[in-house]
N, C-alpha and C positions, 0 to 999 in steps of 0.2 A: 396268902391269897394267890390263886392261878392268875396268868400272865393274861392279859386281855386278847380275848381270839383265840384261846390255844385249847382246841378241845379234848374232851375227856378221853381220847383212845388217839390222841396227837404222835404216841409213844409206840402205835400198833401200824407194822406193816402186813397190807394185803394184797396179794396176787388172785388175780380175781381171770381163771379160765374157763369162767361161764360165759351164756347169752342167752338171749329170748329176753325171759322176764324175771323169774321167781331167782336166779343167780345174782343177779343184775341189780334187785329191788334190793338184797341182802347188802350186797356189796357197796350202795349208795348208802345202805343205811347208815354203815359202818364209816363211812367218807362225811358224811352227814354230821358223823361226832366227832370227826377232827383223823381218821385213819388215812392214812397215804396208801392210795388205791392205785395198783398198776393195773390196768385192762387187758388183756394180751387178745389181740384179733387175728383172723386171716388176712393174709397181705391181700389186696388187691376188692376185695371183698367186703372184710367186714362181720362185725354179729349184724344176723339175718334181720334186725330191726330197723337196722338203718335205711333198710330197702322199700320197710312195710306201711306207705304212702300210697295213693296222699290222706291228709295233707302233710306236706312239706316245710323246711324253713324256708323263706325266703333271702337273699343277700342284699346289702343295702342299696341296693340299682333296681330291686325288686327281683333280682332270675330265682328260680328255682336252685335251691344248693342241692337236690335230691337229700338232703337229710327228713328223713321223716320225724314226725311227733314223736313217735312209738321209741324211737330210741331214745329220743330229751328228754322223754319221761322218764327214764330208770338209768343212766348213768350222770347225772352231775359228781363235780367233784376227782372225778379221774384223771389219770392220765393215761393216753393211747398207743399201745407199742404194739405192731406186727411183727410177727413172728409162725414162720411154718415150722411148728415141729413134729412134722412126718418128717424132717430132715436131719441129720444129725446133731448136725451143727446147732440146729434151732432149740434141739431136746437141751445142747448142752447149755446155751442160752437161757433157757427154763430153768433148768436146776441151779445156775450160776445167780437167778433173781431168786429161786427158794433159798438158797444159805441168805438171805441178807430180810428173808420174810419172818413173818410172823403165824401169817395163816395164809393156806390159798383154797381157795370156792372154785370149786368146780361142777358140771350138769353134764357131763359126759355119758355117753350109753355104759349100763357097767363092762366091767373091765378093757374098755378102750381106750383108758389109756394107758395102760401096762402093756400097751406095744409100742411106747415110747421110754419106758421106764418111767412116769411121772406117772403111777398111779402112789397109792400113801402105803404101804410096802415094800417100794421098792426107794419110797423118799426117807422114810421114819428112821430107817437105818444110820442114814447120814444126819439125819435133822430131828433127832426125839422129841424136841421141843415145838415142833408144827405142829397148829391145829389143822385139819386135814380136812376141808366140808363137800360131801361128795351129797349133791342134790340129783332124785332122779325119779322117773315115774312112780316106780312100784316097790322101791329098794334095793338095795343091796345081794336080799337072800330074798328067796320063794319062787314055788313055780312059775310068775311072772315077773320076775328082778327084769326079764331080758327085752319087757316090751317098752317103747319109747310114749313117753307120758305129753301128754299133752291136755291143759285146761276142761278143754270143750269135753273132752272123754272121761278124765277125773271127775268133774262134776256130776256125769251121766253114771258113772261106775259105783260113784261114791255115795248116790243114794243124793244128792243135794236138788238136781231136775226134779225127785220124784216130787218132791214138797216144794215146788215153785212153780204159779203159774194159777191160773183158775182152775176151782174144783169142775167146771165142765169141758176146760177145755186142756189142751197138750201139755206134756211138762215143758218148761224154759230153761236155759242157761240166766244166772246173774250176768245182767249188764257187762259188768266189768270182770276180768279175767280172774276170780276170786281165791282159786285154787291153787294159782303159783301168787299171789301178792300174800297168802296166808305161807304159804311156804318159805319164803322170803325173810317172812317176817320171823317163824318159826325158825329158820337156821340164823339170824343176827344173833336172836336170843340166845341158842345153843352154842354161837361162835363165840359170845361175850362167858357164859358157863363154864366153855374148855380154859377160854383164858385166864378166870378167877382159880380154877382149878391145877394151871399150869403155874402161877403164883406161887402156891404152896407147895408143889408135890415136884415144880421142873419139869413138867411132862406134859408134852402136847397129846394128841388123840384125833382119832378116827369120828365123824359125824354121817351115821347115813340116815338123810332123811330125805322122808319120799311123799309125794302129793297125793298117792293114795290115802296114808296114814294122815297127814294134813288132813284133806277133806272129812275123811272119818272122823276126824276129833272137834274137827270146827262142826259138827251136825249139831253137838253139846246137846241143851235138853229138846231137840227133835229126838236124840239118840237116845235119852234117859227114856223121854215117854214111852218108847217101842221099848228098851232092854225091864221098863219098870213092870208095864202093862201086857206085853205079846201083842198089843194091835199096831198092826202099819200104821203109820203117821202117814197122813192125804195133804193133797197140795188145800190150802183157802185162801189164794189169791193172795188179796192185800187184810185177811183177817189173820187171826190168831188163835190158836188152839186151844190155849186156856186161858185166855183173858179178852175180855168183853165189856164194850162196844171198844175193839183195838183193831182199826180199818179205816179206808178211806169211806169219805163220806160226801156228796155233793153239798153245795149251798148254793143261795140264790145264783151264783153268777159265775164261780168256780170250785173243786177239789181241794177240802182239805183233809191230813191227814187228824185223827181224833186219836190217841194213845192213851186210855185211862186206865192205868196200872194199879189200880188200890179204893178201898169204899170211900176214903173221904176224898178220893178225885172224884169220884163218882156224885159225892155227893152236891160237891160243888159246879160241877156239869149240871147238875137236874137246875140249882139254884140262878147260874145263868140262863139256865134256858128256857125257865117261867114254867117248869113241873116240877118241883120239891117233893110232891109225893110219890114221885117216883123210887126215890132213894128208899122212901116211906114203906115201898109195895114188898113183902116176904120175895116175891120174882127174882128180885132185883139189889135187894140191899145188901149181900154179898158177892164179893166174887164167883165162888162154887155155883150161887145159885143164877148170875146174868149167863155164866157157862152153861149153865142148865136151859136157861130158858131164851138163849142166843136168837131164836129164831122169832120168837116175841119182842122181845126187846129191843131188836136193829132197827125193825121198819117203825117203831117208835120215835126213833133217835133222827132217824136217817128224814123222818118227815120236821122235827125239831129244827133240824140244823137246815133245810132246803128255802125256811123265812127269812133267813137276813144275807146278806154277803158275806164272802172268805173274812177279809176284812175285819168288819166288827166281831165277827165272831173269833178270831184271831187274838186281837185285842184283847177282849173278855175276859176271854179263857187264861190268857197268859196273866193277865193283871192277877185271878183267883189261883194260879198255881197250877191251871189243870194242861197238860203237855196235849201239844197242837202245832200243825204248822203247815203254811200253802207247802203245795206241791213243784218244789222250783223246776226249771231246766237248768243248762249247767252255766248259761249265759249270767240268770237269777243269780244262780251261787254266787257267782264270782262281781256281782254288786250287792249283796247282802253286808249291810254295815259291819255286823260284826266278824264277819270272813276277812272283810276290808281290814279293820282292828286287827285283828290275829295277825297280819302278812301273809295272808295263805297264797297270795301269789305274789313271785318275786323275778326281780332282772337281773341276769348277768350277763357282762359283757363277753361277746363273743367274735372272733378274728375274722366272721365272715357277715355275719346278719349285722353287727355292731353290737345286738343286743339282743336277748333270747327270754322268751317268757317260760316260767316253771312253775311248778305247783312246791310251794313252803313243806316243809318238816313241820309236824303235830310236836315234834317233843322240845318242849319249853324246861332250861335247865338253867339256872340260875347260878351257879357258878361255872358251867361250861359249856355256854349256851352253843346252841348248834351254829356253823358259819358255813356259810354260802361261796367258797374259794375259786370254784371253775365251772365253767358252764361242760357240758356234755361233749367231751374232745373230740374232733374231727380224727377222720381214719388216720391212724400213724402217726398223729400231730406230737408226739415225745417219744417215738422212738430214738432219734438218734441222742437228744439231752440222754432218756436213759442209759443207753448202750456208754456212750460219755460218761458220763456224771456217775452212775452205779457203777459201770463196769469198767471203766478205763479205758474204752476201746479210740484207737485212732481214726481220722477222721477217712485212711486210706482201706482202714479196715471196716469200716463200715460201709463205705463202699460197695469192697467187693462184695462182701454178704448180700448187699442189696443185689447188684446182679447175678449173684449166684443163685438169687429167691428164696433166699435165706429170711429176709425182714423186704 
């Protein structure tokens, strides 16, 4: 049996010289399952999220520590070492943590950084056994490898605005920056693949993945319906394209969302809602045909559900099976019992706030469950442990580095 705490990739080190988000979201994931995560920042600076406030942590006296949310979100579990390697010295500090890594993530513009020598080319030679994850707009190859990727433009580029938003009014971005957290996610996936694959063969590998290709594959069946059919796929709000009544809908008092994916949710919906013959009616008693006849059929429902409160009808539905649920905010979320149950939010102590709020890990693993080790490390809060403890360095020689502006 595994030792208690000691996670499933306890065994994998990572160098992690990304920032923003979709580097960063990877990099936690992997820290998340037990990997020893080095962060490597700019001295003085920082990855640009630390800056991207407010709101802010606060310190336990209440001041402002200028740490933004933006960052706490996407790096727990690391540790923090600057390092400038535009400078020699720094480069050699680099490749001195890749001999003792496993894999290192990087979001670099392409080929900048093989003006350091630390691009995976000029590393594979010395280190065949690195997984090598290079995240970046557009990829590695194509007439736009060379343009710098950003969420808001991905979504726009990638076809994801065109289909969000009401059919009369503008396209939207999702809320949340969905383009690099699917990227993110996409390269954990493909870093855990090279690893299982470096198991048997001894051989690390190159990863280029890019948030264009992300978004492209996350459209899923928006994407079949357009490659099945030849018709663009339209924005419908909060409906849905082949499944009906699947929308928000008012009630007496407030917004809930109604989700009836299949005939006998359907049927069971008419049966609370005191019309059985509904399900009864040729219109309506299958899928194909509530698609067909969407525009009959809504203001049916929608007048259905406007008699009783969220509430009861909430209740009902859940009780017969049929998928439903208010419309939270995120305040809602985060006292919804069963979120409560999950842990979905969690404390770790922290050197400066005392204590830091985060949002939980989804992945529940029963012999190596995920552990919560470090809160989201302050700027350079291990570089000198590292430089120590990894590399040997003395206490005079990290020094000077430091005023050399080396670290």
């Amino acid at each position: 049996m595994p030792e208690p705490g000691v996670g499933a990739l306890s065994h994998i080190r990572v160098l992690d010289l990304s920032r923003v988000l979709a580097g960063p979201w990877a990099s936690q994931l992997l820290a998340d399952l037990g990997a020893d995560v080095i962060k490597v920042e700019r001295p003085g600076t920082g990855d640009d999220t630390r800056h991207w406030g407010p709101p802010t942590l606060r310190d336990r006296a209440g001041r402002d520590t200028g740490e933004a949310a933006y960052f706490l979100a996407t790096n727990r579990g690391k540790q923090s070492i600057t390092i400038n390697y535009a400078a020699p010295e720094g480069q050699a500090i680099i490749r001195r943590l890749v001999a003792q890594s496993d894999v290192l993530i990087e979001n670099h513009k392409v080929g900048d950084l093989a003006r350091y020598g630390l691009d995976y080319e000029s590393l594979r030679r010395e280190h065949p056994r690195l997984v090598y994850c290079s995240i970046t707009g557009f990829g590695q190859t194509g007439p736009e490898a060379e343009r710098a990727g950003y969420d808001f433009v991905i979504q726009a580029l990638g076809g994801l605005m065109s289909v969000t938003g009401e059919p009369d009014g503008p396209p939207e971005k999702v809320g949340v920056a969905v383009a690099d957290i699917m990227a993110g996610l996409y390269a954990g996936i493909a870093i855990l693949a090279a690893l299982a694959h470096r198991e048997r063969s001894g051989n690390g590998q190159h990863i280029d993945l890019a948030l264009l290709d992300v978004q492209v594959a996350t459209l899923a069946n928006v994407a079949l319906n357009y490659l099945v059919s030849g018709a663009v796929p339209q924005r419908w709000g909060n409906a849905h394209p082949n499944i009906v009544p699947y929308q928000v809908f008012g009630t007496a008092d407030r917004a809930i969302v109604l989700a009836i994916g299949n005939d006998v949710q359907f049927a069971r919906f008419c049966e609370v809602a005191g019309a059985p013959e509904l399900a009864g009616d040729p219109r309506f008693a299958t899928s194909p045909s509530r698609v067909e006849h969407r525009a009959v059929l809504v203001p049916i429902v929608a007048k259905l559900l406007a008699g009783r409160p969220a509430a009861t009808w909430v209740a009902e539905l859940e009780q017969r099976g049929v998928p439903c649920a208010p419309i939270n905010d995120v305040a809602q979320v985060f006292s919804e019992p069963q979120v409560r149950h999950r842990g979905m939010r969690v404390e770790l102590p922290h050197p400066v706030a005392g204590t830091v709020p985060l949002v939980g890990s989804p992945i529940r693993l029963s012999e190596t469950p995920v552990n919560y080790r470090r809160a989201p490390p302050l700027l350079g809060e291990h570089t000198d442990m590292i430089l120590r403890e990894r590399l040997g360095m003395s206490a005079g020689e990290i020094t000077r580095l430091r005023s050399a502006g080396v670290i």
